[in-house]
Every structure is written in structure tokens, then in C-alpha cells.
C-alpha positions as CSV (number, residue, x, y, z in Angstrom):
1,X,38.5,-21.9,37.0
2,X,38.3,-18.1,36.3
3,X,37.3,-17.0,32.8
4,X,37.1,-14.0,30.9
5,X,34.1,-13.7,29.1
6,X,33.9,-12.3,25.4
7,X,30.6,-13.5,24.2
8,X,29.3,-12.7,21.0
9,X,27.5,-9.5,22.3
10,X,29.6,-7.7,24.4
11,X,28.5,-4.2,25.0
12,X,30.0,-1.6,22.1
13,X,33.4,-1.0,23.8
14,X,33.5,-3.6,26.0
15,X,32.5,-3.6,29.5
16,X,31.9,-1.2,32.0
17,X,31.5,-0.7,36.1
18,X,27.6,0.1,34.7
19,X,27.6,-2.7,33.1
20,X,28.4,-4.8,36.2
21,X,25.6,-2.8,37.8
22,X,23.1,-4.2,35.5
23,X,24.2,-7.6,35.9
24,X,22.0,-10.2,37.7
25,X,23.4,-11.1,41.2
26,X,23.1,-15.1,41.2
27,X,25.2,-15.1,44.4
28,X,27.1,-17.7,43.0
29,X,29.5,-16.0,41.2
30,X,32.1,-12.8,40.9
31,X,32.2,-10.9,38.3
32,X,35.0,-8.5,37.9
33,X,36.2,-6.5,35.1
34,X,39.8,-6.4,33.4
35,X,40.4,-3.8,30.5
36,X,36.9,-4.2,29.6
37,X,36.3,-7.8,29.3
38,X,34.1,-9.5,32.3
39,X,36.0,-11.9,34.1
40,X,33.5,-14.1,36.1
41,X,35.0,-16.8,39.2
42,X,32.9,-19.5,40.3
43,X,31.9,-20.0,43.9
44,X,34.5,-20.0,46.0
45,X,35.8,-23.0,48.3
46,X,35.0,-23.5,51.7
47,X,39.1,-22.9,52.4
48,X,38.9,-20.0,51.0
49,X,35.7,-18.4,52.6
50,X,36.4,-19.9,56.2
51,X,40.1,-18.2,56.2
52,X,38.6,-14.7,54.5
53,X,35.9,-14.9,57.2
54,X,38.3,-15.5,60.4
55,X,40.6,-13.0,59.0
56,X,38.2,-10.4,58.5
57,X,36.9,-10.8,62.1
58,X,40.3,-11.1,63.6
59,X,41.6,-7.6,61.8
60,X,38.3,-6.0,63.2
61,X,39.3,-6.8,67.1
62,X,42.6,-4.7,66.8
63,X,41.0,-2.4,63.6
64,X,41.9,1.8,64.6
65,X,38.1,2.9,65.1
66,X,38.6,5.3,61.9
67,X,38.3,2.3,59.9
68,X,36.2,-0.6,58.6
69,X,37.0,-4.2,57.8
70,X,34.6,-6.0,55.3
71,X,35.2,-8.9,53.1
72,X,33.8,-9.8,49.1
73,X,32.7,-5.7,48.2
74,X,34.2,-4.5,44.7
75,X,36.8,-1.8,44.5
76,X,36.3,-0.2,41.1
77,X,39.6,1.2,40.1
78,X,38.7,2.4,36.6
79,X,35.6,2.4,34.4
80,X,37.1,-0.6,33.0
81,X,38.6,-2.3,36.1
82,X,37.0,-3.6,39.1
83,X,37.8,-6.6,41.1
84,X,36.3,-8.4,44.2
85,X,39.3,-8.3,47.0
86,X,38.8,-11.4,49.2
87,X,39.1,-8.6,52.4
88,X,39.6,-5.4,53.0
89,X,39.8,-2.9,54.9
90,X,38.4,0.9,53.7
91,X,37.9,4.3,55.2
92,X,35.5,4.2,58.4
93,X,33.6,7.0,56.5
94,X,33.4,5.5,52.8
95,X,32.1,2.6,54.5
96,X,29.4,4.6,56.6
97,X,27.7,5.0,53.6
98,X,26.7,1.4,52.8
99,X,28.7,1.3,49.6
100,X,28.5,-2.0,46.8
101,X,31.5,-0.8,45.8
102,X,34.5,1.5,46.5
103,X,37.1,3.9,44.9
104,X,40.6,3.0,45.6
105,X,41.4,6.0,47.4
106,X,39.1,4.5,50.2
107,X,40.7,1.5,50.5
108,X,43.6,0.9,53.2
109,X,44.5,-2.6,52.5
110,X,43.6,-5.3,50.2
111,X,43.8,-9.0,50.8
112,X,43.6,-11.6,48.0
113,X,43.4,-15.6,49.0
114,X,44.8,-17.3,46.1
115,X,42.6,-19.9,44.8
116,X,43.9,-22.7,41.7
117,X,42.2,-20.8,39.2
118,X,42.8,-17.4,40.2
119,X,47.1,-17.9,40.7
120,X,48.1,-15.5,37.9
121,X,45.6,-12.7,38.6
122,X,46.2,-12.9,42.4
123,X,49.7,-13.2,41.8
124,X,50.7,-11.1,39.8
125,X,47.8,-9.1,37.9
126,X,46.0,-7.9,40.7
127,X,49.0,-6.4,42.9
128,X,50.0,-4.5,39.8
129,X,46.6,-3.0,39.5
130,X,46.4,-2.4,42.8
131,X,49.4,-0.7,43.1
132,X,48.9,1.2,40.2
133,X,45.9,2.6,41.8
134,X,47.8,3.6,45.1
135,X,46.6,1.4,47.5
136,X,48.5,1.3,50.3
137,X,49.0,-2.3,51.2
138,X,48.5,-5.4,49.6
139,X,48.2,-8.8,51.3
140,X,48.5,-12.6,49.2
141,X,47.2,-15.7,51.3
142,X,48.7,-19.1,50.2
143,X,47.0,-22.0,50.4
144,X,49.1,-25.6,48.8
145,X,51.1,-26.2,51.2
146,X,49.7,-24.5,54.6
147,X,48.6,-20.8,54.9
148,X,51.3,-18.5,54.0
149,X,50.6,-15.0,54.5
150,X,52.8,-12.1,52.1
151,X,52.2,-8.7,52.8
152,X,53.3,-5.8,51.0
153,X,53.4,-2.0,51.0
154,X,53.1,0.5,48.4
155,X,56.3,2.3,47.2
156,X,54.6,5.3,45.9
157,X,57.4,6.5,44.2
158,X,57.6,3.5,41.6
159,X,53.2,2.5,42.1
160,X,54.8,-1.3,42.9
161,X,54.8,-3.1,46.3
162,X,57.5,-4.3,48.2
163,X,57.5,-7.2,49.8
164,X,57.6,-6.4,53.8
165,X,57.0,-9.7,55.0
166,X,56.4,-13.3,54.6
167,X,54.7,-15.3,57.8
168,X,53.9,-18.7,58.6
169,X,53.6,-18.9,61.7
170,X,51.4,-15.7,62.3
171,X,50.9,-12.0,61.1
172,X,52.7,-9.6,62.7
173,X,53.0,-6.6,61.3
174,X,53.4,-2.9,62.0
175,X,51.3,-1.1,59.2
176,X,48.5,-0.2,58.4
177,X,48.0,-0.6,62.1
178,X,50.1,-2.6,64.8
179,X,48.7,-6.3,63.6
180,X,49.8,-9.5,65.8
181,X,47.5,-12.7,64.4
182,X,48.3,-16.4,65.2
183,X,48.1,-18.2,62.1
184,X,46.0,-20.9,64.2
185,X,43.2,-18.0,64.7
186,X,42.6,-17.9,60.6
187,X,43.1,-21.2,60.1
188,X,39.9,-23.9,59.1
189,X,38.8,-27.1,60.9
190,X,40.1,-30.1,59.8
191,X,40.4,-33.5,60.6
């Protein structure tokens, strides 16, 4: 389960991006940041990593050669903000530069796999922030009952998304680039 952490000794103000910078990397967990307080997520599930790993290497084969897919790198969208998208896909040049982390005006898309203890944030939370920040498009990956894939696009105008699609049976989608996935290729194993 995801929790936000408000120990006894935060920093004065709460926490920072250069506070996640000092932070120990255990390489077990996330840490994020949401209005200053340090939100830190477990390990993730094997579901969850093995569709966020075939997606990211599907996206690559039909990826415009200007950008970059990557998976797990933080996209800071405030000194107080930063979260961990599941993939993504950034700016061929921001990611030339070997970043840990991005600004949101590098990022094309963002794709969040929604986990049990991460529901409201990837939900809801998230694709407001997102938004807010101006990135472009915004994918949701549902697990419960088979992988469900909503994708949405910025309205600039308003800073929400719109819902442009919802697929089950693969993705197929025109923005950011022309996109055709069977849902079998990001699908896990299973017995």
C-alpha cells in the first residue's frame, strides 16, 4: 500500500525534489513527492513490472526517432511534486542527456499501471497533475479484470484530459504517434 510519510522530522517546509536527491536508493521502493509530503510505494508486482516492461519495448519498435521510451524515471513537475510514471516517453534530446529525472515539458506521454494501493492517485490525482503540468497525453492501465488500456489527451485549453479511447483488445491509437499494439504483445505469462 502507498503511504505518505509525515515523520516527526520532516525537513522545515516539507519536502523537496532535493530532498529526494539525498534520499538513499534501496531499490526497493518509490519515493515521490505530493505538495511536500514524501509519498513512498513499495515494490512493485510482477503484473505490474512485466506489462510496463513489454509496453515500453513495444512503443520503442514504432517510437518517431526524435523520441525516447523509458520506463520508472521521475518527472519533477514542481519543487514540491514529483512522481515515478510507470512509462514514458520524453524528448529524444532531454533523454540524450542521461537524466534521473525530467521536466514536464520533456515529456510526450505518460503511462500509469494502476496497482491496489495506488487506485486514487493513478486515478484520479495523478492525471490532474499531469495535466496541470501540460503533458500531452496520459495513459491508465487496468489490471482486475484483464488489461484495460484508457488513453487520454490534453485539452490545453481547460489543463484536463479527455478521454480518447478505451481498448481491450489492443491499442490503437493515432497520437502521439500512429500506435497499433495487440493487447496479447503486453500481456504476462500465465498458467
Amino acid at each position: 500500500m502507498t503511504a505518505a510519510l509525515q515523520g516527526d522530522h520532516p525537513p522545515p517546509g516539507g519536502w523537496t525534489v532535493d530532498d529526494l536527491d539525498r534520499l538513499p536508493d534501496d531499490g526497493r521502493r518509490r519515493h515521490e513527492l505530493l505538495r511536500g509530503n514524501l509519498i513512498v510505494s513499495p515494490s512493485l508486482t510482477r503484473l505490474h513490472q512485466s506489462i510496463a516492461l513489454m509496453l515500453g519495448a513495444a512503443l520503442q519498435e514504432s517510437c518517431p526517432a526524435d523520441l525516447d521510451v523509458t520506463q520508472g524515471v521521475e518527472v519533477r513537475l514542481s519543487r514540491t511534486r514529483a512522481f515515478i510514471p510507470d512509462v514514458l516517453v520524453t524528448e529524444l534530446d532531454a533523454a540524450s542527456r542521461n537524466p534521473s529525472h525530467y521536466r514536464p515539458h520533456e515529456v510526450m506521454l505518460v503511462v500509469e499501471i494502476v496497482s491496489e494501493g495506488s487506485r486514487s492517485i493513478d486515478r484520479v490525482l495523478k492525471p490532474a497533475l499531469y495535466a496541470e503540468a501540460e503533458i500531452p497525453y496520459f495513459w491508465r492501465i487496468e489490471t482486475e479484470s484483464g488489461i484495460v488500456v484508457h488513453a487520454h489527451k490534453l485539452d490545453p485549453a481547460k489543463r484536463v484530459y479527455v478521454e480518447q479511447a478505451r481498448m481491450t483488445d489492443g491499442i490503437l491509437v493515432p497520437e502521439p504517434w500512429e500506435i497499433d499494439i495487440p493487447l496479447s504483445r503486453i500481456t504476462p505469462r500465465s498458467r
